[in-house]
KEVEX-412085 format. One record per residue: residue number from 1; residue in three letters; x, y, z of N, C-alpha, C in turn. Coordinates in steps of 0.02 Angstrom, whole numbers, padded with zeros to 5 digits. Layout:
N
node i->NUM aa->ALA nc1->X nc2->Y nc3->Z cac1->X cac2->Y cac3->Z cc1->X cc2->Y cc3->Z
...
REM end
This chain:
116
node i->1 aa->UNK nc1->-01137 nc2->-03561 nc3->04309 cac1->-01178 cac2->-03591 cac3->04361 cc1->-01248 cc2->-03603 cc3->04334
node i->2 aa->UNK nc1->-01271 nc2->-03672 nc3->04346 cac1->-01344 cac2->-03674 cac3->04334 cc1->-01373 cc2->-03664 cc3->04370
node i->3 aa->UNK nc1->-01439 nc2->-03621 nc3->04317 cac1->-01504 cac2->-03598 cac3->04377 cc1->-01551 cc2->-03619 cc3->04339
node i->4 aa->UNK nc1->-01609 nc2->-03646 nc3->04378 cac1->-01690 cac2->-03653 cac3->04351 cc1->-01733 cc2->-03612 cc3->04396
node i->5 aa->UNK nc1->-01765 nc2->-03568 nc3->04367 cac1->-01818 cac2->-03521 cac3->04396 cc1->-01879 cc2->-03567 cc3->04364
node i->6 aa->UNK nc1->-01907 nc2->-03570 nc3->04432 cac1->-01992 cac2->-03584 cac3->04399 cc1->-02051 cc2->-03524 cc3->04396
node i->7 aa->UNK nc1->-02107 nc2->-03520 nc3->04386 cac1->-02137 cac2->-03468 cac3->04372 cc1->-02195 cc2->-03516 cc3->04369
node i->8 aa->UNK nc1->-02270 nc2->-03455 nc3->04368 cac1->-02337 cac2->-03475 cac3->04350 cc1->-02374 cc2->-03514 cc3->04392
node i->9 aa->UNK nc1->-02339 nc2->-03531 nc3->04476 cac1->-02391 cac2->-03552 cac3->04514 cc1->-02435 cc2->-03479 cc3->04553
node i->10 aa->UNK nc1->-02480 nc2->-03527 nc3->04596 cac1->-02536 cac2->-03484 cac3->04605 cc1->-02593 cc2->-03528 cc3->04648
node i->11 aa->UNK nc1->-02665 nc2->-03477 nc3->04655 cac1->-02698 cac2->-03513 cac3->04679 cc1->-02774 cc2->-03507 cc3->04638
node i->12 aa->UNK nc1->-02785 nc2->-03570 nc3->04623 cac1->-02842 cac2->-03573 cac3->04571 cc1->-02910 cc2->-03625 cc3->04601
node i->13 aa->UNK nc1->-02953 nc2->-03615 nc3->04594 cac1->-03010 cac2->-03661 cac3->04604 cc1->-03003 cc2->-03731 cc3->04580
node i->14 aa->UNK nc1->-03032 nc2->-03769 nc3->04573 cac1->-03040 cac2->-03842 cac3->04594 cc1->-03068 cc2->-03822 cc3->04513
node i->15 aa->UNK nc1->-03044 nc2->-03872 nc3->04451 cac1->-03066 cac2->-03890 cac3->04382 cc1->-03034 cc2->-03811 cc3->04350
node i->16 aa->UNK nc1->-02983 nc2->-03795 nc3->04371 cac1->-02968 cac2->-03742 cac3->04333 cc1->-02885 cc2->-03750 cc3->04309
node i->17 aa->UNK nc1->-02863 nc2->-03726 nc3->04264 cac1->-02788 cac2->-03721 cac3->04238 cc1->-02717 cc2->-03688 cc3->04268
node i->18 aa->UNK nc1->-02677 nc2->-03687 nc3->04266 cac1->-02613 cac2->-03660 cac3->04275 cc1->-02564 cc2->-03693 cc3->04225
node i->19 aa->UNK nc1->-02513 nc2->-03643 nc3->04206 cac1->-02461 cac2->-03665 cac3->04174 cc1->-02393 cc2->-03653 cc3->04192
node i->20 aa->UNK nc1->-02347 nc2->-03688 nc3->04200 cac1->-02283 cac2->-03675 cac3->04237 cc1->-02243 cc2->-03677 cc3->04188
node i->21 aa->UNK nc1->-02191 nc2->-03643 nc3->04223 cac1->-02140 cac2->-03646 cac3->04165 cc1->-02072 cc2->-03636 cc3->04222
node i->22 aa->UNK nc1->-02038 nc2->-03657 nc3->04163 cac1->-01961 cac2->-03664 cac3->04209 cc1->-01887 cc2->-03645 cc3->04175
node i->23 aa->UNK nc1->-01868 nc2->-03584 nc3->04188 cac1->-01814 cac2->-03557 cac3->04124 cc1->-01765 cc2->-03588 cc3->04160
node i->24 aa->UNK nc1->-01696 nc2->-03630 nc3->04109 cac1->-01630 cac2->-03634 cac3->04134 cc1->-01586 cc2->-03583 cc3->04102
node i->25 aa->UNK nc1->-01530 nc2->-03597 nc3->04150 cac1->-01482 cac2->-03549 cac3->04120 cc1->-01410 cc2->-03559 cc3->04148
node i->26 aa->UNK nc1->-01353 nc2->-03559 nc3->04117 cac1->-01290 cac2->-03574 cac3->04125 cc1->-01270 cc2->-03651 cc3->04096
node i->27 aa->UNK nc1->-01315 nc2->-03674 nc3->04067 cac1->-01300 cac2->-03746 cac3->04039 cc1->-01261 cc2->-03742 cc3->03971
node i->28 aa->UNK nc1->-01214 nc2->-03785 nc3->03959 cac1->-01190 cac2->-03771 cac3->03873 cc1->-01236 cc2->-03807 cc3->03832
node i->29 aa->UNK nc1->-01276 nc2->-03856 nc3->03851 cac1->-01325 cac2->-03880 cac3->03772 cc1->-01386 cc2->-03900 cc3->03840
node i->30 aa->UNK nc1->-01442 nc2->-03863 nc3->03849 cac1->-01524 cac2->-03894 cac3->03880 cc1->-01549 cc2->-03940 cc3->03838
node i->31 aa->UNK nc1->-01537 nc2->-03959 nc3->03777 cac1->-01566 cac2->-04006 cac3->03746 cc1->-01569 cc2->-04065 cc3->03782
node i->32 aa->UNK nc1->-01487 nc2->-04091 nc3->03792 cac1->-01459 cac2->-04152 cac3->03820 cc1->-01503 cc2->-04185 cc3->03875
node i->33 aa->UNK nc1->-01503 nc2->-04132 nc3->03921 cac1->-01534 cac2->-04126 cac3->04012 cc1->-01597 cc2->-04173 cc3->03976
node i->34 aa->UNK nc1->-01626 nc2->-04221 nc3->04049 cac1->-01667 cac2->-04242 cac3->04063 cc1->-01718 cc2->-04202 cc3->04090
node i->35 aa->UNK nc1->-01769 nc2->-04173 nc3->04082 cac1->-01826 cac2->-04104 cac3->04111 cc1->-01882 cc2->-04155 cc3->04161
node i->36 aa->UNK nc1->-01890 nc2->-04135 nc3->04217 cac1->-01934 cac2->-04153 cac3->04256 cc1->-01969 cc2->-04116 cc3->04298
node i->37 aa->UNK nc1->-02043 nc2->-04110 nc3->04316 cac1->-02080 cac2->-04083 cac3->04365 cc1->-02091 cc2->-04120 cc3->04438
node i->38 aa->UNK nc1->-02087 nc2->-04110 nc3->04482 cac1->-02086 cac2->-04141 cac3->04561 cc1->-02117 cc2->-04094 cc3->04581
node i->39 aa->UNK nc1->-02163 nc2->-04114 nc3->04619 cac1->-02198 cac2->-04083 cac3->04684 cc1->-02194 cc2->-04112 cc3->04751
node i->40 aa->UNK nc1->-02213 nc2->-04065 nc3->04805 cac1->-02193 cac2->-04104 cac3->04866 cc1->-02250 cc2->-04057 cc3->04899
node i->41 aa->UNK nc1->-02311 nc2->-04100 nc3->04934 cac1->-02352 cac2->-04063 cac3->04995 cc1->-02325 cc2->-04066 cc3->05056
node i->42 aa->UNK nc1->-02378 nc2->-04025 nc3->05092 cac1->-02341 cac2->-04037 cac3->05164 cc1->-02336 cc2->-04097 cc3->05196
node i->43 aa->UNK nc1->-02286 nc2->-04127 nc3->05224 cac1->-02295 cac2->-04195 cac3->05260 cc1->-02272 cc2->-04257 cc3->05212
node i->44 aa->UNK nc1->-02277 nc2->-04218 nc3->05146 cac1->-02259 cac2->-04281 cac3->05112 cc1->-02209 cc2->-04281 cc3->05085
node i->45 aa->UNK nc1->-02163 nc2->-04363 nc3->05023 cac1->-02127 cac2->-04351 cac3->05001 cc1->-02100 cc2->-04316 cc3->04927
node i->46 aa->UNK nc1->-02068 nc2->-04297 nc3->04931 cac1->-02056 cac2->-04266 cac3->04843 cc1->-02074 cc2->-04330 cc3->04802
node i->47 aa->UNK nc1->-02116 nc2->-04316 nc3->04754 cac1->-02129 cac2->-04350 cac3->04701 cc1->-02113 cc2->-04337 cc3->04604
node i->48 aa->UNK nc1->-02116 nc2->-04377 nc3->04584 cac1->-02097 cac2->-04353 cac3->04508 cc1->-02186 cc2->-04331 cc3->04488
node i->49 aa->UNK nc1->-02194 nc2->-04296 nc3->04433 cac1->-02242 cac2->-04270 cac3->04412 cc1->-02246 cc2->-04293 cc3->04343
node i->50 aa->UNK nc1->-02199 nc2->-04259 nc3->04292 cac1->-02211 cac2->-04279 cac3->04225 cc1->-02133 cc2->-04266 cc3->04205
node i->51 aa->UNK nc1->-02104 nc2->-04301 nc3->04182 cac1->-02033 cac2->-04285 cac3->04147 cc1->-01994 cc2->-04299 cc3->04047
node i->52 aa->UNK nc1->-01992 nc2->-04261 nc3->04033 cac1->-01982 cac2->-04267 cac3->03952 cc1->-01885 cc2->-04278 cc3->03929
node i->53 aa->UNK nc1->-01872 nc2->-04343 nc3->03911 cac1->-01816 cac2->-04314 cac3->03884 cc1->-01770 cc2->-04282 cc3->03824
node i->54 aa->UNK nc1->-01714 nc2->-04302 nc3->03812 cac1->-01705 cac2->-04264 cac3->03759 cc1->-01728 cc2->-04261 cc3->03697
node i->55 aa->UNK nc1->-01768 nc2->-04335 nc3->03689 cac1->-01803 cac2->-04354 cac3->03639 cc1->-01872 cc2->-04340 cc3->03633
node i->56 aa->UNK nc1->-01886 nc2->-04306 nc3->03681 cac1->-01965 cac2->-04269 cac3->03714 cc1->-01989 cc2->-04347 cc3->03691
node i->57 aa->UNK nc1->-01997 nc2->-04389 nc3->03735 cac1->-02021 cac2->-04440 cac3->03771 cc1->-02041 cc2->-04417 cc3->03829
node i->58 aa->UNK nc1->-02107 nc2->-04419 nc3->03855 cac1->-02129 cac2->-04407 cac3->03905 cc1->-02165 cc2->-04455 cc3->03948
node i->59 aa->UNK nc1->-02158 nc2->-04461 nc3->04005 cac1->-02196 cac2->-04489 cac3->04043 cc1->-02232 cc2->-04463 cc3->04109
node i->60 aa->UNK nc1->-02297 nc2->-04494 nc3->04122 cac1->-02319 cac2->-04463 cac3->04204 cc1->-02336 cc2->-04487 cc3->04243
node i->61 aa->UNK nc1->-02339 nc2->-04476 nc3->04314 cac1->-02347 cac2->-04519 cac3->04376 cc1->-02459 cc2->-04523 cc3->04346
node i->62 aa->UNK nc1->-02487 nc2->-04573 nc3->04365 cac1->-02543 cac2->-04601 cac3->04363 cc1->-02610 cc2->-04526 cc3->04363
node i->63 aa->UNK nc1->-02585 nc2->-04507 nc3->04444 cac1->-02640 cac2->-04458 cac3->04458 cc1->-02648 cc2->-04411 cc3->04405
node i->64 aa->UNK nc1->-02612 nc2->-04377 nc3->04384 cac1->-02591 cac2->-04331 cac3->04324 cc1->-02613 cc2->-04350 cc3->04261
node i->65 aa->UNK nc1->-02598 nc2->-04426 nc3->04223 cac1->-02610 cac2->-04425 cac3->04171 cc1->-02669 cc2->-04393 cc3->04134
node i->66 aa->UNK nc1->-02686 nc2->-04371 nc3->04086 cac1->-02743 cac2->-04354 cac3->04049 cc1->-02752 cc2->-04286 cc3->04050
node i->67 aa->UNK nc1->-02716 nc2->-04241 nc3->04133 cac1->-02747 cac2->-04186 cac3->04131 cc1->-02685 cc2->-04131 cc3->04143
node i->68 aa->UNK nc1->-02623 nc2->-04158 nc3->04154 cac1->-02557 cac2->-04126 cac3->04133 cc1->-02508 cc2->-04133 cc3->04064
node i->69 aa->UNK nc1->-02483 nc2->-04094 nc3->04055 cac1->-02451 cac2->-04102 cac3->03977 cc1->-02367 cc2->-04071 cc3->04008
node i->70 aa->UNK nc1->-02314 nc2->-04081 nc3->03985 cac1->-02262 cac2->-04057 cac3->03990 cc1->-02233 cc2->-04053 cc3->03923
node i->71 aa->UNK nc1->-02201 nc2->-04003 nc3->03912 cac1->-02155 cac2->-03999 cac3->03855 cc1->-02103 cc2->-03959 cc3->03852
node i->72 aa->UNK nc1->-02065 nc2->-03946 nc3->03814 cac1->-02011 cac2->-03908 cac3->03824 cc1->-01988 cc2->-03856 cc3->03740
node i->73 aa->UNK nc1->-01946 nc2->-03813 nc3->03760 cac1->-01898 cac2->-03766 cac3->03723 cc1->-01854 cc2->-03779 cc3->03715
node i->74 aa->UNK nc1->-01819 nc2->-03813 nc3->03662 cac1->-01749 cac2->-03828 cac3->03685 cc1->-01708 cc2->-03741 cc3->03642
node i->75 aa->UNK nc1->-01750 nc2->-03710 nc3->03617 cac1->-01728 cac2->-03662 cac3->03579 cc1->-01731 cc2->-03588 cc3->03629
node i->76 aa->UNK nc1->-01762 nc2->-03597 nc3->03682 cac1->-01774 cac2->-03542 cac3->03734 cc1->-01740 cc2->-03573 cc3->03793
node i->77 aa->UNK nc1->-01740 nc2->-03649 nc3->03790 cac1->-01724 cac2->-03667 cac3->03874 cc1->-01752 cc2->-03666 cc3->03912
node i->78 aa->UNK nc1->-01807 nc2->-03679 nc3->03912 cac1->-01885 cac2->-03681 cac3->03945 cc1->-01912 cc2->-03739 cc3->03930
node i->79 aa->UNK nc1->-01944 nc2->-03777 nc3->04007 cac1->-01978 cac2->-03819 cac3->04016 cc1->-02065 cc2->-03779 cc3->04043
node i->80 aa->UNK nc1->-02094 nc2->-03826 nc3->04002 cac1->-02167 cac2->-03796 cac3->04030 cc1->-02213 cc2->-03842 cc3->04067
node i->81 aa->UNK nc1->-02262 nc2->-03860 nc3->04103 cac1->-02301 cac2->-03893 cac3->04144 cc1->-02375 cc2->-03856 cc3->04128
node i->82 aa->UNK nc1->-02407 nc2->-03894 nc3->04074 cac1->-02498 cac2->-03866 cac3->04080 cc1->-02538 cc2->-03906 cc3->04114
node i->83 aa->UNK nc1->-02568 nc2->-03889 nc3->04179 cac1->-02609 cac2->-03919 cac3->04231 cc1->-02687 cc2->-03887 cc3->04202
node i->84 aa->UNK nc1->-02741 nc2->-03954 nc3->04176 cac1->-02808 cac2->-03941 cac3->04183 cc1->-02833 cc2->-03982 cc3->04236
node i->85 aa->UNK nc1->-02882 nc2->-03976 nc3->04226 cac1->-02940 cac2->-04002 cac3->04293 cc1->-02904 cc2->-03986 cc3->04361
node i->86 aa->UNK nc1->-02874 nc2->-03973 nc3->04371 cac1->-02833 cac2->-03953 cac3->04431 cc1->-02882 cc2->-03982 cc3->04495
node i->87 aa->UNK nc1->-02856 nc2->-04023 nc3->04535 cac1->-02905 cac2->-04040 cac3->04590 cc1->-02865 cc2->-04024 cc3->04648
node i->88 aa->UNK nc1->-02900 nc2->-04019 nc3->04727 cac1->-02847 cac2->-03986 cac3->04786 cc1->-02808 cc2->-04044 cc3->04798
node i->89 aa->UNK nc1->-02799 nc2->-04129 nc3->04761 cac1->-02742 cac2->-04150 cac3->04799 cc1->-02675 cc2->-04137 cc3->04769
node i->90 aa->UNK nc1->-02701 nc2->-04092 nc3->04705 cac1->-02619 cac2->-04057 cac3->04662 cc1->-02599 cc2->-04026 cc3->04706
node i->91 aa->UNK nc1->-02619 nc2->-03977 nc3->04758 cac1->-02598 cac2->-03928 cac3->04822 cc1->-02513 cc2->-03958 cc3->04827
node i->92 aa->UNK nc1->-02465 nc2->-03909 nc3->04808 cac1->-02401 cac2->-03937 cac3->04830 cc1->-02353 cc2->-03878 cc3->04824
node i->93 aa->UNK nc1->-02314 nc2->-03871 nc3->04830 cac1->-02241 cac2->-03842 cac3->04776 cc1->-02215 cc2->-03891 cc3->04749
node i->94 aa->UNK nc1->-02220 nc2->-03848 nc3->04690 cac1->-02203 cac2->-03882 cac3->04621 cc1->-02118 cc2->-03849 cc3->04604
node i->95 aa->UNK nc1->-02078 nc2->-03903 nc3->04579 cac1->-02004 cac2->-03901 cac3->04562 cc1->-01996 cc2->-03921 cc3->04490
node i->96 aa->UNK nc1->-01936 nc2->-03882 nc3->04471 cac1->-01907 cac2->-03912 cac3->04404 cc1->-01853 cc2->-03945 cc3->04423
node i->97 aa->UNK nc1->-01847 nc2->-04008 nc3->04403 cac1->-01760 cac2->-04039 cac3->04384 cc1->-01733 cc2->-04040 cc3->04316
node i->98 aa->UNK nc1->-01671 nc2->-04061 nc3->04314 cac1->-01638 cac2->-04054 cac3->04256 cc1->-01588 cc2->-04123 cc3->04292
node i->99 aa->UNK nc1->-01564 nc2->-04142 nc3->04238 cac1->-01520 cac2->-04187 cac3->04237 cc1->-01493 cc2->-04230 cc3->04184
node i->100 aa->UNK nc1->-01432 nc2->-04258 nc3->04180 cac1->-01387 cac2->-04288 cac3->04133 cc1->-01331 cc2->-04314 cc3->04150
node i->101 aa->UNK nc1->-01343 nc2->-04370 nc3->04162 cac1->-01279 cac2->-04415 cac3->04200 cc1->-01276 cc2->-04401 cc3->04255
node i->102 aa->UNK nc1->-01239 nc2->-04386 nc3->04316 cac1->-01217 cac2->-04369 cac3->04383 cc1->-01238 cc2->-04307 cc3->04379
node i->103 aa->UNK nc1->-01236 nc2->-04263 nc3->04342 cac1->-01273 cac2->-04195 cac3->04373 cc1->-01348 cc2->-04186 cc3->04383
node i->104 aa->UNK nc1->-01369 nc2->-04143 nc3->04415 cac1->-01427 cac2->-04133 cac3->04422 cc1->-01451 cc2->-04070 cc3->04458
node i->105 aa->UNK nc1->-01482 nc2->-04043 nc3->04446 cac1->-01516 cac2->-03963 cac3->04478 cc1->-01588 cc2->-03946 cc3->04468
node i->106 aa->UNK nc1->-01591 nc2->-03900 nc3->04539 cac1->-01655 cac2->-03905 cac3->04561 cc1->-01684 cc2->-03819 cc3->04570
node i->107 aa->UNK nc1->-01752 nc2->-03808 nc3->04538 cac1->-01749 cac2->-03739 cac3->04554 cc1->-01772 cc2->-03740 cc3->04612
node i->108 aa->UNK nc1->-01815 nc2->-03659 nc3->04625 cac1->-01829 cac2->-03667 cac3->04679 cc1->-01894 cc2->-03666 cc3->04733
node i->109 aa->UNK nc1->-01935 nc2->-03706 nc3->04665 cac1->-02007 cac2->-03714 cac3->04663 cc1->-02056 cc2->-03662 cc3->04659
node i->110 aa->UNK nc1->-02109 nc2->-03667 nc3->04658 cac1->-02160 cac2->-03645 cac3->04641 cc1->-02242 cc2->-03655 cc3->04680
node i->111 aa->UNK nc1->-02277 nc2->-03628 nc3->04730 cac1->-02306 cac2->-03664 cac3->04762 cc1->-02397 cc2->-03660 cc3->04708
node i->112 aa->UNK nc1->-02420 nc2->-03717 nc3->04711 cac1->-02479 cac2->-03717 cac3->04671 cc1->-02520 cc2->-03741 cc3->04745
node i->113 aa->UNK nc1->-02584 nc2->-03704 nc3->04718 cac1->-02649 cac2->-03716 cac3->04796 cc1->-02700 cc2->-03707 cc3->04740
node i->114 aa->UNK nc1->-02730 nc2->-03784 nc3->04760 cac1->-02800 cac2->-03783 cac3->04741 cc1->-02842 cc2->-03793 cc3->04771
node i->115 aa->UNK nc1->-02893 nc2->-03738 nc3->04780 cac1->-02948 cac2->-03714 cac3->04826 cc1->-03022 cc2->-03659 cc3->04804
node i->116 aa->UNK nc1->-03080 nc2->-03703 nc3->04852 cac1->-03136 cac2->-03665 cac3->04834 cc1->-03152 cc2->-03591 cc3->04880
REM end
């Protein structure tokens, strides 16, 4: 059975860091999987954040660029998420996906609050 645990949210001031991370487990090769970060605030809809695939090709939604980085383990099975400048409209729970063809799994987030 696959599981993704996320880890490393929190609540940090406005221009400050967090790093997430996201262990899988029960997969036969994490390389393959597609790795993605989603967040969702209150009221709103789930969004993509930054996603790397097997070729650690990465891409990120606009707001993010410059001051998030994602990368991954394919040797631990760990996806990571480094958030700088952190501003309060990051305020969300934050998710890992995984995916590869028709499958797909979701942990079971992580809530990040940014506040003075």
């Amino acid at each position: 059975q696959v599981q993704l645990v996320e880890s490393g949210g929190g609540l940090v001031q406005p221009g400050g860091s967090l790093r997430l991370s996201c262990a899988a487990s029960g997969m036969m090769i994490f390389g393959i999987y597609v790795m993605g970060w989603y967040r969702q605030a209150p009221g709103e809809r789930r969004e993509l954040v930054a996603q790397i695939t097997s070729g650690e090709f990465t891409n990120y939604t606009d707001s993010v660029k410059g001051r998030f980085t994602i990368s991954r383990d394919n040797a631990k099975n760990t996806v990571a998420l480094q958030m700088n400048s952190l501003k309060p409209e990051d305020t969300a729970v934050y998710y890992c996906r995984a995916f590869y063809g028709n499958y797909t799994y979701w942990g079971q987030g992580t809530q990040v609050t940014v506040s003075s």
